[in-house]
N, C-alpha and C positions, 0 to 999 in steps of 0.2 A: 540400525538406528544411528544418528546421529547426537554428539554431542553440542547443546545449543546454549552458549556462554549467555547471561543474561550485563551486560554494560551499562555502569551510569555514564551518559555524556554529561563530558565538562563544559556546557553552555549555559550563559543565565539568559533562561528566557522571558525573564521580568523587564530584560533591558525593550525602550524601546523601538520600534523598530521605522523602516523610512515606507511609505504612500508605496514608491515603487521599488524598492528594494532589490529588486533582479534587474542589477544597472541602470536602470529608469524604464525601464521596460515593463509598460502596463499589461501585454497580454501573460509573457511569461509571469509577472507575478500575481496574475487573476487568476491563472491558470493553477499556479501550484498552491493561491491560498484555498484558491476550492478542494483541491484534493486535502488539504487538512480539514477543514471544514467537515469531511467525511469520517477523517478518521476513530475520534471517538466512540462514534455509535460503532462503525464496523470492527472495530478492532475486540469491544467488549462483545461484539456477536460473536467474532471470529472463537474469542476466549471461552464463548460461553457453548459455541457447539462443538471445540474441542473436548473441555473436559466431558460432557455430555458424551460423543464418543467413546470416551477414554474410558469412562463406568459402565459403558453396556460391554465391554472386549471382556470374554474371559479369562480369569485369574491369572492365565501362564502368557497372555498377552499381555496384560495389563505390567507383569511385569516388565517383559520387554521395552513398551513405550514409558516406561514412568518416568522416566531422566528425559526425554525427549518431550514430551507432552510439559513436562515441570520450566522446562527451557522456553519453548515456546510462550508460554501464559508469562514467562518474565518479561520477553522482549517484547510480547505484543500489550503488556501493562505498561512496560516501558513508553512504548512509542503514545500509547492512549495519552497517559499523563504529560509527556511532553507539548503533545499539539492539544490537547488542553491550556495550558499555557499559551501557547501558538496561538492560538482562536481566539483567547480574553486581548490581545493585542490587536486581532480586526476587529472585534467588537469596539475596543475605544477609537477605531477608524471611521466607524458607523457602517462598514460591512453588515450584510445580513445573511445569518448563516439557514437558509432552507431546505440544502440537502438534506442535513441531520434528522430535524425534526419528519423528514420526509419520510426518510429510512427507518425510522425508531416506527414509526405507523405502519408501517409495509411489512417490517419485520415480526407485529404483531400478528402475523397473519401466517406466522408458524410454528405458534406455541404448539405445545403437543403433538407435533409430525414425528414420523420417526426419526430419530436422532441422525440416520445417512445421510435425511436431505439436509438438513445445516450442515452436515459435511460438506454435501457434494457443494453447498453454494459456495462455503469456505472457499474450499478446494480450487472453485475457481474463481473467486476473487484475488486468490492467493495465487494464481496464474497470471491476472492481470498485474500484481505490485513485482511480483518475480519478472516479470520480461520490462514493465518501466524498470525498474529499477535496476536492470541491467545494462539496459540503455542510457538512464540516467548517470550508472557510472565511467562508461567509455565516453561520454559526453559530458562530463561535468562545467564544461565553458556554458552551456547555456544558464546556469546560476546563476555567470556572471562573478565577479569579485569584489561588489561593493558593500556583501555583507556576508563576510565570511563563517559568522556563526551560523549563519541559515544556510548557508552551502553545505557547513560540513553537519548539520542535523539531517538536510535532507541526503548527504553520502550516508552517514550513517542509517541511516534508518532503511535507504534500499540497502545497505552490504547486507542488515541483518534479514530483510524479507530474501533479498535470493541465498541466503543461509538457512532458513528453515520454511522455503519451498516446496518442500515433499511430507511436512507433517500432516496434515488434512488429507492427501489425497491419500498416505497410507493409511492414516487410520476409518479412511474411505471402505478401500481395498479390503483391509482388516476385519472389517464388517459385514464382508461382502456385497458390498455396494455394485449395485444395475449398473452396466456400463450404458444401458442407453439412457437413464435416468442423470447420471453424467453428464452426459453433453446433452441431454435438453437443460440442467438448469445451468451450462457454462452459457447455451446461445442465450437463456434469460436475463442470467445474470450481465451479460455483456450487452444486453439491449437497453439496462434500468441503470447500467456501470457508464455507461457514453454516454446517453440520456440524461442523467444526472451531472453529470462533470461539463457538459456541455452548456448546460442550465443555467447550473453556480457560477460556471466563470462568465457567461454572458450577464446574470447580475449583477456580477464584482464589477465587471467595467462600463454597466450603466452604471451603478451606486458613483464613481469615481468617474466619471463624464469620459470614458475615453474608447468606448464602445465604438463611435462610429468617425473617431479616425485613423486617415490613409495607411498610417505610422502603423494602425495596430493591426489593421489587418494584414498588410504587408509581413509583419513578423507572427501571425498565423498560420499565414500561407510557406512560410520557412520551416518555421521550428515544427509545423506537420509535415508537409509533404514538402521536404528540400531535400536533397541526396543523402544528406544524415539526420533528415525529420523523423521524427516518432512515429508517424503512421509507416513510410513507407519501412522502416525499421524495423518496427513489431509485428505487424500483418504476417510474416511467414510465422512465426513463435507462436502467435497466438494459434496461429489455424491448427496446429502442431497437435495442440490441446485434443483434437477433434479424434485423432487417430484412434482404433479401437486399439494398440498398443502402447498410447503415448504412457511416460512416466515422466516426472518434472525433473527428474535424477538424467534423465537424458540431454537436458540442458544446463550447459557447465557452468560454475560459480566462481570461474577463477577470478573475473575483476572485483568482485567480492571478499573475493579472502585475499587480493593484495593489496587494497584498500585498508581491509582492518590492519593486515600485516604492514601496511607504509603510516598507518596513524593511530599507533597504541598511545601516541600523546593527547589524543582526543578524547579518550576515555579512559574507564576503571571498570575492570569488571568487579562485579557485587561479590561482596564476601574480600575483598583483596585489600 
Protein backbone atom coordinates (compact mmCIF):
# COMPACT_ATOMS: atom_id res chain seq x y z
CA UNK A 1 0.00 0.00 0.00
CA UNK A 2 1.12 3.25 -0.34
CA UNK A 3 1.18 6.32 1.64
CA UNK A 4 -0.92 9.29 -0.11
CA UNK A 5 -0.16 12.80 1.58
CA UNK A 6 -3.34 14.81 0.78
CA UNK A 7 -1.76 18.94 0.09
CA UNK A 8 -3.33 22.21 0.17
CA UNK A 9 -1.75 24.39 -2.64
CA UNK A 10 -0.82 27.73 -1.99
CA UNK A 11 -2.51 29.33 -5.13
CA UNK A 12 -5.41 31.90 -5.11
CA UNK A 13 -7.28 30.78 -7.78
CA UNK A 14 -10.02 33.72 -7.48
CA UNK A 15 -7.02 35.87 -9.05
CA UNK A 16 -7.81 36.53 -12.62
CA UNK A 17 -6.42 34.97 -15.12
CA UNK A 18 -4.94 36.05 -19.06
CA UNK A 19 -7.16 34.88 -22.69
CA UNK A 20 -3.85 32.98 -23.16
CA UNK A 21 -2.10 32.33 -20.32
CA UNK A 22 0.39 29.58 -21.65
CA UNK A 23 2.67 32.43 -22.95
CA UNK A 24 0.14 33.65 -25.50
CA UNK A 25 -0.19 30.48 -26.91
CA UNK A 26 -3.95 29.64 -27.80
CA UNK A 27 -3.63 25.96 -28.57
CA UNK A 28 -1.67 25.05 -25.44
CA UNK A 29 -3.98 27.00 -23.31
CA UNK A 30 -7.24 25.42 -25.15
CA UNK A 31 -5.67 22.51 -24.72
CA UNK A 32 -5.19 22.35 -20.98
CA UNK A 33 -8.33 24.51 -20.11
CA UNK A 34 -10.31 21.62 -21.71
CA UNK A 35 -8.59 19.01 -19.74
CA UNK A 36 -9.86 20.99 -16.62
CA UNK A 37 -13.07 21.44 -17.98
CA UNK A 38 -13.15 17.48 -17.38
CA UNK A 39 -11.92 17.39 -14.25
CA UNK A 40 -14.90 17.92 -11.97
CA UNK A 41 -17.23 15.41 -13.24
CA UNK A 42 -14.28 12.86 -13.44
CA UNK A 43 -12.53 13.20 -10.61
CA UNK A 44 -16.00 12.97 -8.31
CA UNK A 45 -16.55 9.59 -10.53
CA UNK A 46 -13.06 8.63 -9.94
CA UNK A 47 -13.93 9.33 -5.88
CA UNK A 48 -17.15 7.86 -6.20
CA UNK A 49 -16.06 4.23 -7.71
CA UNK A 50 -13.24 4.19 -5.40
CA UNK A 51 -14.92 4.15 -2.29
CA UNK A 52 -17.58 1.88 -3.86
CA UNK A 53 -14.74 -0.53 -4.47
CA UNK A 54 -13.40 -0.04 -1.17
CA UNK A 55 -16.95 -1.43 0.57
CA UNK A 56 -17.48 -4.37 -1.44
CA UNK A 57 -13.21 -5.64 -0.38
CA UNK A 58 -13.49 -7.89 2.52
CA UNK A 59 -12.91 -6.74 5.99
CA UNK A 60 -9.12 -7.93 6.18
CA UNK A 61 -8.73 -6.03 2.83
CA UNK A 62 -10.52 -3.10 3.63
CA UNK A 63 -8.08 -2.87 6.14
CA UNK A 64 -5.26 -2.83 4.14
CA UNK A 65 -6.52 -0.11 1.73
CA UNK A 66 -7.96 2.33 4.20
CA UNK A 67 -5.01 4.75 4.57
CA UNK A 68 -4.59 4.45 0.88
CA UNK A 69 -8.12 4.61 -0.45
CA UNK A 70 -8.63 7.86 2.48
CA UNK A 71 -5.46 9.57 0.62
CA UNK A 72 -6.62 9.22 -2.70
CA UNK A 73 -10.49 10.67 -2.01
CA UNK A 74 -8.16 13.68 -0.43
CA UNK A 75 -6.23 14.46 -3.39
CA UNK A 76 -8.72 13.75 -5.95
CA UNK A 77 -11.36 16.15 -3.73
CA UNK A 78 -8.43 18.20 -3.81
CA UNK A 79 -7.88 18.71 -7.38
CA UNK A 80 -11.96 18.60 -7.92
CA UNK A 81 -12.22 21.73 -5.83
CA UNK A 82 -9.39 23.55 -7.31
CA UNK A 83 -10.33 23.34 -11.05
CA UNK A 84 -13.63 24.25 -9.91
CA UNK A 85 -12.27 27.47 -9.26
CA UNK A 86 -10.30 27.00 -12.54
CA UNK A 87 -13.50 26.60 -14.70
CA UNK A 88 -15.52 29.63 -12.88
CA UNK A 89 -12.53 31.80 -14.54
CA UNK A 90 -13.37 30.31 -18.26
CA UNK A 91 -16.60 30.73 -17.67
CA UNK A 92 -16.24 34.63 -17.07
CA UNK A 93 -14.04 34.21 -20.56
CA UNK A 94 -17.34 32.92 -22.18
CA UNK A 95 -15.74 29.47 -22.74
CA UNK A 96 -18.31 26.76 -22.82
CA UNK A 97 -17.72 23.97 -20.93
CA UNK A 98 -19.47 20.66 -22.93
CA UNK A 99 -17.28 17.99 -21.91
CA UNK A 100 -18.70 17.99 -18.39
CA UNK A 101 -22.11 18.03 -18.88
CA UNK A 102 -21.31 15.30 -21.59
CA UNK A 103 -19.57 12.94 -19.13
CA UNK A 104 -22.18 13.56 -16.24
CA UNK A 105 -24.75 11.92 -19.09
CA UNK A 106 -22.61 9.04 -20.03
CA UNK A 107 -21.71 8.28 -16.82
CA UNK A 108 -25.30 7.76 -16.03
CA UNK A 109 -25.32 4.99 -17.90
CA UNK A 110 -23.43 2.96 -15.04
CA UNK A 111 -25.48 3.30 -12.04
CA UNK A 112 -25.70 -0.01 -10.77
CA UNK A 113 -22.96 -2.10 -12.66
CA UNK A 114 -20.83 -3.85 -10.63
CA UNK A 115 -18.70 -1.77 -8.90
CA UNK A 116 -15.23 -3.40 -11.09
CA UNK A 117 -16.41 -1.74 -13.93
CA UNK A 118 -16.10 1.94 -12.46
CA UNK A 119 -12.94 0.63 -11.36
CA UNK A 120 -11.70 -0.73 -14.45
CA UNK A 121 -12.72 2.86 -16.15
CA UNK A 122 -10.96 4.66 -13.18
CA UNK A 123 -8.27 2.61 -13.58
CA UNK A 124 -7.81 3.65 -16.82
CA UNK A 125 -8.38 7.00 -16.82
CA UNK A 126 -5.97 7.02 -14.13
CA UNK A 127 -3.55 5.58 -16.86
CA UNK A 128 -4.16 8.30 -18.97
CA UNK A 129 -3.43 11.37 -16.22
CA UNK A 130 -0.37 9.14 -14.82
CA UNK A 131 1.67 8.98 -18.10
CA UNK A 132 0.46 13.11 -18.99
CA UNK A 133 1.45 13.86 -16.07
CA UNK A 134 4.63 12.43 -16.34
CA UNK A 135 5.29 13.92 -19.24
CA UNK A 136 3.90 16.97 -18.22
CA UNK A 137 6.55 17.09 -15.62
CA UNK A 138 10.08 16.31 -17.60
CA UNK A 139 8.47 19.03 -19.90
CA UNK A 140 7.22 21.71 -17.76
CA UNK A 141 8.53 24.52 -20.38
CA UNK A 142 5.43 23.89 -22.43
CA UNK A 143 3.37 25.95 -19.55
CA UNK A 144 5.39 28.36 -20.33
CA UNK A 145 6.31 31.17 -17.63
CA UNK A 146 3.85 33.77 -17.91
CA UNK A 147 1.63 32.40 -15.33
CA UNK A 148 3.28 30.66 -12.87
CA UNK A 149 0.51 29.92 -10.62
CA UNK A 150 -1.21 27.82 -13.28
CA UNK A 151 2.23 26.14 -14.11
CA UNK A 152 2.78 25.17 -10.65
CA UNK A 153 -1.27 23.77 -10.15
CA UNK A 154 -0.81 22.00 -13.16
CA UNK A 155 2.88 20.38 -11.72
CA UNK A 156 1.22 19.75 -8.78
CA UNK A 157 -1.64 18.24 -9.57
CA UNK A 158 0.28 15.54 -12.08
CA UNK A 159 3.12 14.91 -9.25
CA UNK A 160 -0.07 13.88 -7.23
CA UNK A 161 -1.91 11.72 -10.14
CA UNK A 162 1.54 9.76 -10.82
CA UNK A 163 1.53 9.43 -6.94
CA UNK A 164 -1.50 7.42 -6.56
CA UNK A 165 -1.32 5.65 -9.99
CA UNK A 166 -1.83 2.25 -8.79
CA UNK A 167 -4.92 2.83 -6.36
CA UNK A 168 -7.88 1.82 -8.83
CA UNK A 169 -6.08 -0.68 -10.50
CA UNK A 170 -5.37 -2.46 -7.31
CA UNK A 171 -8.38 -2.22 -5.84
CA UNK A 172 -9.17 -3.57 -9.41
CA UNK A 173 -7.13 -6.52 -8.93
CA UNK A 174 -8.38 -6.78 -5.23
CA UNK A 175 -11.62 -7.68 -6.58
CA UNK A 176 -10.77 -9.78 -8.78
CA UNK A 177 -11.38 -7.93 -11.71
CA UNK A 178 -11.57 -9.58 -15.71
CA UNK A 179 -8.24 -8.81 -17.19
CA UNK A 180 -10.02 -8.79 -20.43
CA UNK A 181 -12.73 -6.61 -19.24
CA UNK A 182 -9.64 -4.35 -18.36
CA UNK A 183 -8.48 -3.52 -21.51
CA UNK A 184 -11.75 -3.53 -23.32
CA UNK A 185 -12.99 -0.53 -21.05
CA UNK A 186 -9.18 1.15 -21.16
CA UNK A 187 -9.58 1.00 -25.39
CA UNK A 188 -13.28 2.64 -24.59
CA UNK A 189 -12.23 4.64 -22.34
CA UNK A 190 -9.40 6.16 -24.49
CA UNK A 191 -11.77 6.34 -27.56
CA UNK A 192 -14.44 8.91 -25.47
CA UNK A 193 -10.85 10.35 -23.37
CA UNK A 194 -9.39 11.71 -27.11
CA UNK A 195 -12.75 12.17 -28.54
CA UNK A 196 -13.72 14.47 -25.89
CA UNK A 197 -10.31 16.44 -25.23
CA UNK A 198 -10.28 16.84 -28.85
CA UNK A 199 -13.73 18.29 -29.00
CA UNK A 200 -13.28 20.91 -26.10
CA UNK A 201 -10.23 22.22 -27.06
CA UNK A 202 -11.47 22.59 -30.89
CA UNK A 203 -14.48 24.76 -29.11
CA UNK A 204 -12.16 26.78 -26.82
CA UNK A 205 -10.38 27.96 -29.83
CA UNK A 206 -13.51 28.67 -32.00
CA UNK A 207 -15.08 30.32 -28.81
CA UNK A 208 -11.75 32.57 -28.85
CA UNK A 209 -11.38 32.93 -32.97
CA UNK A 210 -8.07 31.31 -33.02
CA UNK A 211 -8.98 27.90 -34.38
CA UNK A 212 -8.06 28.34 -37.89
CA UNK A 213 -4.75 30.07 -37.49
CA UNK A 214 -1.32 29.23 -39.14
CA UNK A 215 0.12 30.10 -35.57
CA UNK A 216 -2.04 27.39 -33.89
CA UNK A 217 -1.87 24.85 -35.91
CA UNK A 218 1.68 24.90 -36.18
CA UNK A 219 2.18 24.62 -32.37
CA UNK A 220 -0.29 21.42 -32.51
CA UNK A 221 1.61 19.82 -34.86
CA UNK A 222 4.81 20.39 -32.08
CA UNK A 223 3.53 20.19 -28.78
CA UNK A 224 1.88 16.45 -30.30
CA UNK A 225 4.06 15.05 -32.58
CA UNK A 226 7.58 17.03 -32.22
CA UNK A 227 10.52 14.78 -30.79
CA UNK A 228 9.38 15.72 -27.17
CA UNK A 229 5.51 15.87 -28.31
CA UNK A 230 2.95 14.21 -26.25
CA UNK A 231 1.77 11.81 -28.62
CA UNK A 232 4.94 10.50 -29.72
CA UNK A 233 5.89 10.35 -25.99
CA UNK A 234 2.93 8.66 -24.57
CA UNK A 235 2.06 6.05 -27.22
CA UNK A 236 4.76 3.40 -25.89
CA UNK A 237 3.17 4.11 -21.89
CA UNK A 238 0.05 3.93 -22.97
CA UNK A 239 0.12 0.74 -25.14
CA UNK A 240 1.92 -0.65 -21.89
CA UNK A 241 -1.58 -0.61 -20.24
CA UNK A 242 -2.62 -3.48 -22.79
CA UNK A 243 -0.21 -6.02 -21.51
CA UNK A 244 -1.86 -8.98 -19.66
CA UNK A 245 1.04 -8.32 -16.99
CA UNK A 246 0.95 -4.53 -17.00
CA UNK A 247 1.04 -2.94 -13.29
CA UNK A 248 1.07 1.01 -13.23
CA UNK A 249 3.93 0.29 -10.27
CA UNK A 250 5.98 -0.70 -13.31
CA UNK A 251 6.11 2.82 -14.48
CA UNK A 252 8.39 4.87 -12.07
CA UNK A 253 7.40 8.25 -10.25
CA UNK A 254 10.54 9.58 -9.78
CA UNK A 255 9.83 13.04 -11.50
CA UNK A 256 7.08 13.03 -9.31
CA UNK A 257 8.40 12.74 -6.01
CA UNK A 258 11.31 15.34 -7.04
CA UNK A 259 8.94 17.73 -7.83
CA UNK A 260 7.15 17.47 -4.55
CA UNK A 261 10.52 16.97 -2.98
CA UNK A 262 12.08 20.53 -4.87
CA UNK A 263 8.67 22.55 -4.04
CA UNK A 264 7.45 21.76 -0.41
CA UNK A 265 7.14 25.88 -0.62
CA UNK A 266 4.27 25.36 -2.92
CA UNK A 267 2.15 23.67 -0.63
CA UNK A 268 0.98 22.34 3.04
CA UNK A 269 0.08 19.21 3.61
CA UNK A 270 -3.58 18.98 5.46
CA UNK A 271 -3.37 18.55 9.08
CA UNK A 272 0.27 20.42 9.23
Amino acid sequence: MTDLVVRRLLVDMDAPMARHWCDGDPLRTAFFNALSMSFPVGEQFFIDAVRQGYQALPGDLQAQFKAEVQGFVGQEATHRRLHELYNQQLEKQGLENRWGPRAQQRLKLLQDLDPRHPLAITAANEHFTAIFADWLLKHPEVLGSADRRLATLWLWHSAEEAEHRCTAFALYQALGGNEDWRRKWFRRATVFFIGDLLRQTVLNLRRDKTLWRWSTWASAASFLFGKQGLVRCTFGPWRDYLRADFHPAQHEALASREWLLANRSAYTPVGS
